[in-house]
C-alpha positions, 0 to 999 in steps of 0.5 A: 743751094746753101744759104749765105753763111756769114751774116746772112746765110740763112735768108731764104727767099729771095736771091740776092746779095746783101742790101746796102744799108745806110746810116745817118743821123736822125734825118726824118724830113729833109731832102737828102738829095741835097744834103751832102750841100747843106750839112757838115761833111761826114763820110758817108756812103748812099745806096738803094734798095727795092723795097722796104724791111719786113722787120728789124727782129733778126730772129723773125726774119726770113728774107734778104737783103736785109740790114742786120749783116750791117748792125749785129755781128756774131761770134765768127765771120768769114772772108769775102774773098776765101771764105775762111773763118776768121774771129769776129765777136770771140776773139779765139776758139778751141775746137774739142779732139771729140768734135762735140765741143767749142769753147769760144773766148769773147774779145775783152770789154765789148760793148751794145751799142747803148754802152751796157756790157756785152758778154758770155749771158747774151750769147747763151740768152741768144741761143738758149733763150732765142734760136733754140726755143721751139716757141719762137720761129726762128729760121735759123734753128734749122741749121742749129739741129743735128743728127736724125733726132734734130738735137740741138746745141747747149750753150754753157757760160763759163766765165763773162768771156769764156763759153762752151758750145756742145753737140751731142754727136759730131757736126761738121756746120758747127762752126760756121753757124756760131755766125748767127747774130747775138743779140741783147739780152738786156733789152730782149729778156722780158718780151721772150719770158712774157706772153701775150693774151695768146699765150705766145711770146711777146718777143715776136711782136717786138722790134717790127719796122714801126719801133723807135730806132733808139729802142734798137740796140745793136752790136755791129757796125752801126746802128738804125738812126731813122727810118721813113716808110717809103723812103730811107734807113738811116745808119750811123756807126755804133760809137762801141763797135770793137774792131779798131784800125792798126793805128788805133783809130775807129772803124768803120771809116764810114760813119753814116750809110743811107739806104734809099727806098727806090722801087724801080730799078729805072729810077735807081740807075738814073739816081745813080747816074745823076750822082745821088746814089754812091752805088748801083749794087747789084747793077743789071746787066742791062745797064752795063754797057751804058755804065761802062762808057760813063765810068770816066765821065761820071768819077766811077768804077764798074766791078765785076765777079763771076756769077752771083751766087745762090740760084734762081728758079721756078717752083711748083706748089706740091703740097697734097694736103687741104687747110680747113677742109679746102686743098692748098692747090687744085686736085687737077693742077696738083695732080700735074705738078706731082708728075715728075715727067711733067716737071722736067718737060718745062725745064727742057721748055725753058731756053735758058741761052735765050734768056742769058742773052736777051734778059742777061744780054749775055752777062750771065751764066746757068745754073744747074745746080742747088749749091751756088757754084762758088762751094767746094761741094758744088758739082759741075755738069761734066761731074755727071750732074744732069741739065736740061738744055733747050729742047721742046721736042723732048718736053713734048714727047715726056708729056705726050709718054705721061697721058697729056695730048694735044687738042687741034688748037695745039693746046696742052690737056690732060688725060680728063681734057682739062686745059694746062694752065697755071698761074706764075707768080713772082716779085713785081719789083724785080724787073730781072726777074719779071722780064724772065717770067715774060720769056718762061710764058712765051717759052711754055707757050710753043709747048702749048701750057698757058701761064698766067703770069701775075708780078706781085709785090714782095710782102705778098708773095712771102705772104703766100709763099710762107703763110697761107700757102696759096700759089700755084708756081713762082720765080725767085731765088734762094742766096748762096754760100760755101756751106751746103747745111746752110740750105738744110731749112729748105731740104729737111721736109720739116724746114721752114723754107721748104717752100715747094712743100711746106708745112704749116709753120708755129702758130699757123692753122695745120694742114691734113694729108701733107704727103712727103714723097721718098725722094724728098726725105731722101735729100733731106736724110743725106743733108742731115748725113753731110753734117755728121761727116767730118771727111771732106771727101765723104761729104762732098759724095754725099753732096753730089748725090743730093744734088743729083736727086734734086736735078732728077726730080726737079722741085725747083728749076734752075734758070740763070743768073747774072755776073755779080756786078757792082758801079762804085764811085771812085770815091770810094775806096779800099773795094776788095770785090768779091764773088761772094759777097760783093763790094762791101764785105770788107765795109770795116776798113772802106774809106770815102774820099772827097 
């Protein structure tokens, strides 16, 4: 998959689109289902979300939807409709004839969102000071490495708008990845450059979900009014944000943004449909026939794209090594989970048509791929891209050629008589997602493996997932963009969302006997050789053949996904819906109406 490049590209886990993010000012205690009645009018808009920020420190973020694409920009953007780039913090760049340097010139008189000048000392404290520094974990360094070495980017000030960027080989990413957030640095600098008892920053206790919004600065088009756990985010728009209408006149329109806390997606539709929400984003298939035929009577729209992009999968945990003397995953299960034969015989298990049409109800569409279908890089089945169709009885014959037999309940053992059995794990407010879980059980099932199938909270999965690596098999999802280097922190073996087989991250325990398999470098390799390739034609050659690799070897195994849906009131107006990025991508130039 690529990570979403714009603002958010590097997320990780969880499939997903951008959260809708909301402001407000500083409302701590009243009921904001009644507030449009008790309060002077201010153009607002009021979405929702599962679940609660993990943090408000960009840098130490690793999961979306999240609000930074809404209150930090960086120094280039890109289009939700043709994912070109266009200027966003720099108002012009230069490109170098050698391809080794970028000389960005930031707009004149940009300003935080607290009034301090906001210049060419942040953007190299951002990188130098931030992604660059190998003592802070930030995802985003991954995308930044380049060549085989993993060099990575100096950041030059020239003048107080002038910077250079410069690589020491060609990079074909370069670019796109100077999307990442600034972020400042005169509010940063002293929790980077000092350290704790520990010996580590004090930056990565910084800007957690419990900190004083107003201690917050930002540079997008808001910033964090207030936040009640369990509840809201609060956005209200940055009185310095830059972008101005052709008349002149502030932008964004839409002064305050609320995101509401909901974490059950029941409970959201009928919010939405009671006139509480403004916006059902991404809506559920399930719900679109209902929200169709409301869509006169309840003063909304439904908007509809073609499939969401990223992917959506399930995983097996392949890490051979032990952490403090105990195996990450038992010998026995791990030993089935590195069988390549048993790894395709559950993605021929799963009936994904089944899936589309029941959990989908038909508004969906395989995937087959890592690279979400909207990239220019994707390859398409009919481009010799292998699939696994629905077939049981080809997963059984893989698994009866591989030592596995059945006893005379039709239970699967292996070659010692050990019952296969596993644990599926998967985020339990995704009831998309649990629902496809329940069907993978009963799927599994007809080949005779038992799932355990466990829904667990969010923060718990990453937790596992990234932490203490204690998992046998998870569904989730992984969002997706026009660039495929944006997914290179999940191919590189040494990536930090490397999930099927990761390695121990900063500051965590190790792990000894970690084995990285030839098939896994190799994609990790030829991601490394697409960034260097400045051919377009090359590197689409180089592309496909990771994505052959991966299909082969099935690390993940794809499922399906929805078509990318939006409900949008009519009041709001000025939606340029797009496959990328949704309803909101342009939020700048968005008007709400009475």
């Amino acid at each position: 998959m690529g990570l979403r490049q714009k603002r958010r590209r590097w997320v990780g886990l969880l499939g997903g689109l951008l959260a809708i993010v909301i402001s407000g000012l500083g409302l701590t205690g009243c009921n904001l289902d009644r507030f449009r009645a008790d309060a002077v009018q201010v153009p607002e808009i009021i979405s929702s979300f599962l679940g609660d920020p993990q943090t408000f420190n960009f840098a130490l973020s690793s999961t979306s939807p999240n609000v930074f694409g809404l209150i930090y920009e960086g120094l280039i953007t890109s289009n939700g409709l043709t994912g070109e780039l266009e200027p966003a913090l720099a108002e012009t760049w230069e490109i170098a004839d050698d391809n080794r340097q970028i000389t960005f010139r930031l707009r004149e008189g940009l300003r935080w969102s607290d009034g301090q000048p906001l210049t060419t000392d942040d953007v190299v404290f951002t990188y130098q000071d931030i992604y660059l520094n190998e003592a802070i974990p930030a995802g985003a360094r991954d995308i930044l490495r380049v060549g085989v070495a993993g060099a990575l980017p100096t950041v030059e000030k020239l003048d107080d708008r002038q910077v250079i960027f410069r690589v020491p080989e060609p990079f074909a990413p370069f670019l796109r990845n100077t999307g990442l957030p600034i972020l400042p640095r005169h509010v940063l600098a002293e929790s980077v450059h000092t350290l704790d008892t520990n010996g580590k920053p004090h930056f990565l206790s910084t800007w957690g979900v419990g900190t004083p919004p107003q201690e917050i600065v930002t540079n997008g088009m808001y910033t964090i009014a207030s936040y009640v756990t369990g509840q809201r985010i609060v956005l209200q728009r940055n009185p310095y944000y830059w972008r101005r209408s052709p008349s002149g006149e502030q932008q964004p329109y839409v002064q305050r943004f609320v995101w509401k806390i909901i974490e059950n997606r029941d409970t959201q539709l009928l919010k939405f449909r009671s006139g509480d929400l403004d916006m059902a984003e991404p809506m559920r298939p399930e719900d679109f026939p209902l929200l169709k035929r409301e869509e006169k009577r309840g003063n909304f729209r439904v908007e509809m794209g073609g499939p969401r992009p990223g992917t959506v999968f399930i995983a097996f945990n392949l890490n051979k090594g032990s952490r403090n003397g105990k195996p990450l995953v038992d010998p026995i299960k791990s030993k089935w989970f590195n069988t390549l034969p048993f790894r395709q015989a559950v993605a021929y298990a799963i009936d994904r048509d089944k899936m589309i049409a029941n959990t989908f109800r038909g508004l969906g569409a395989k995937i087959n791929s890592p690279l979400t279908s909207q990239s220019p890089y994707y390859l398409p089945p009919e481009a010799g891209l292998r699939v696994y169709n629905y077939d049981p009885e080809k997963a059984k014959q893989l698994l009866l050629g591989t030592g596995f037999r059945y006893n005379d309940r039709n239970e699967l053992i292996d070659a010692e008589g050990n019952r296969v059995r596993f644990t599926l794990l998967t985020n339990a407010e995704n009831t998309i997602r649990v629902s496809m879980a329940a069907q993978i059980k009963q799927d599994l099932a007809r080949i005779g493996i038992q799932v355990d199938f466990t829904p667990i909270a969010f923060s718990a999965l990453v937790d596992k997932l990234g932490n203490s690596l204690d998992w046998e098999c998870h569904l989730l999802g992984f969002t997706g963009g026009v660039e495929p280097n944006a997914g290179f922190n999940i191919w590189s073996p040494d990536g930090s969302l490397h999930s099927f087989n990761q390695k121990p991250l900063p500051n965590q325990p190790p792990i000894t006997g970690r084995q990285v398999a030839d098939w896994e470098q190799e994609i990790g390799d030829l991601y490394i050789q697409g960034a260097q390739e400045l051919d377009e034609a090359k590197r689409k050659e180089i592309y496909a053949k990771t994505q052959m690799i991966a299909q082969e070897q099935v690390p993940f195994i794809h499922l399906a996904t929805e078509l990318l849906m939006s409900a949008v009131r009519n009041t709001i107006q000025g939606v340029q819906f797009s496959d990328l990025e949704g309803a909101l991508w342009n939020l700048y130039e968005i008007q709400v109406t009475p």
